[in-house]
C-alpha positions as a Markdown table, in Angstrom:
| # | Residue | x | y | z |
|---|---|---|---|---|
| 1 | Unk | 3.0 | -8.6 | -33.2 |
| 2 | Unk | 6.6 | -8.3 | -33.3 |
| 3 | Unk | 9.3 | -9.2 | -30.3 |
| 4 | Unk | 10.2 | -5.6 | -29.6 |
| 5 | Unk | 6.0 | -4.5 | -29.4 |
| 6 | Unk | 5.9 | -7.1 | -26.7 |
| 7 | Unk | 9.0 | -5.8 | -25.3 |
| 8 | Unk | 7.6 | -2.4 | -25.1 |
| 9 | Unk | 4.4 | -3.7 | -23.9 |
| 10 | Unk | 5.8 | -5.8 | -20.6 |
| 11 | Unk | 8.1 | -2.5 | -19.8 |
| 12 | Unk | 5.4 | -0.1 | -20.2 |
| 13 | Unk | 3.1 | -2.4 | -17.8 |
| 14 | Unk | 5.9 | -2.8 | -15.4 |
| 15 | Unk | 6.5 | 0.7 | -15.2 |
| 16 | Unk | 3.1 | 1.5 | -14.3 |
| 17 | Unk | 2.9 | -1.1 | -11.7 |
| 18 | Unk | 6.4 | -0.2 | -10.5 |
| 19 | Unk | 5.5 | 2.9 | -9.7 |
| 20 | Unk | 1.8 | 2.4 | -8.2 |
| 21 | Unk | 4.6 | 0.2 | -5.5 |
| 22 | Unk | 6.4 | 3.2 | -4.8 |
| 23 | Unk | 3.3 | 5.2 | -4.8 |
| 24 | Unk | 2.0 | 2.5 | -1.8 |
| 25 | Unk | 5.5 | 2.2 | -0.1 |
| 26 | Unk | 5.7 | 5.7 | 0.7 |
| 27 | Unk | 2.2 | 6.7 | 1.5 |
| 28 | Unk | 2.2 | 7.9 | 4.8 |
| 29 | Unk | -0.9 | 8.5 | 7.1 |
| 30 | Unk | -1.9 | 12.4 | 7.9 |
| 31 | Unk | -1.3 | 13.2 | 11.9 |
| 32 | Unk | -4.9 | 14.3 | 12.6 |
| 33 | Unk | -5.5 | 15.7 | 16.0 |
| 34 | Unk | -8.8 | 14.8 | 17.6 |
| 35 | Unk | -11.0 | 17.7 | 16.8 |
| 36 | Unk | -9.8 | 17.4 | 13.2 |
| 37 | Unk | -10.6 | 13.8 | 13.0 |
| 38 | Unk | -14.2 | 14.7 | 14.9 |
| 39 | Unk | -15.1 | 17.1 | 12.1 |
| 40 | Unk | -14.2 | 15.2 | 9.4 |
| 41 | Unk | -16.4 | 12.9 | 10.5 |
| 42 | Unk | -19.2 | 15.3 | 11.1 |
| 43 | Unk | -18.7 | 16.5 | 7.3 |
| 44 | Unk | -18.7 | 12.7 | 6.2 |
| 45 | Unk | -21.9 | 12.6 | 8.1 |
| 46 | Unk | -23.6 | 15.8 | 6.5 |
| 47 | Unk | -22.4 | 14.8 | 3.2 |
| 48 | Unk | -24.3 | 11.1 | 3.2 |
| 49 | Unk | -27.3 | 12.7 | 4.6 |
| 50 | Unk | -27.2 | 15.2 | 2.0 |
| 51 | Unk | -26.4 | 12.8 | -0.7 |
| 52 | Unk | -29.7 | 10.3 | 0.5 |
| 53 | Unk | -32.3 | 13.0 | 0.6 |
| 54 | Unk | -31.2 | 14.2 | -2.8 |
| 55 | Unk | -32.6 | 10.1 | -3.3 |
């Protein structure tokens, strides 16, 4: 391969892992009050029991 494929290759990669950084950096948790957080649990916990008796 030529210099300027491998040039394109290493700025294409660093692009993508450049901006999967930023993508972490400013990820933010979501303020979940207590009830919220309750029934997402309860979903999570109908959801695995649905998904082992479909087993």
């Amino acid at each position: 391969m030529p210099w300027y494929a491998w040039l394109i290759l290493v700025l294409a990669i660093g692009s993508i892992v450049g901006g999967l950084l930023l993508l972490r950096e400013n990820a933010e948790k979501l303020p979940l009050t207590e009830e919220q957080l309750k029934r997402v649990h309860e979903r999570n916990a109908l959801a695995d029991a649905k998904d082992a008796q479909d087993r």
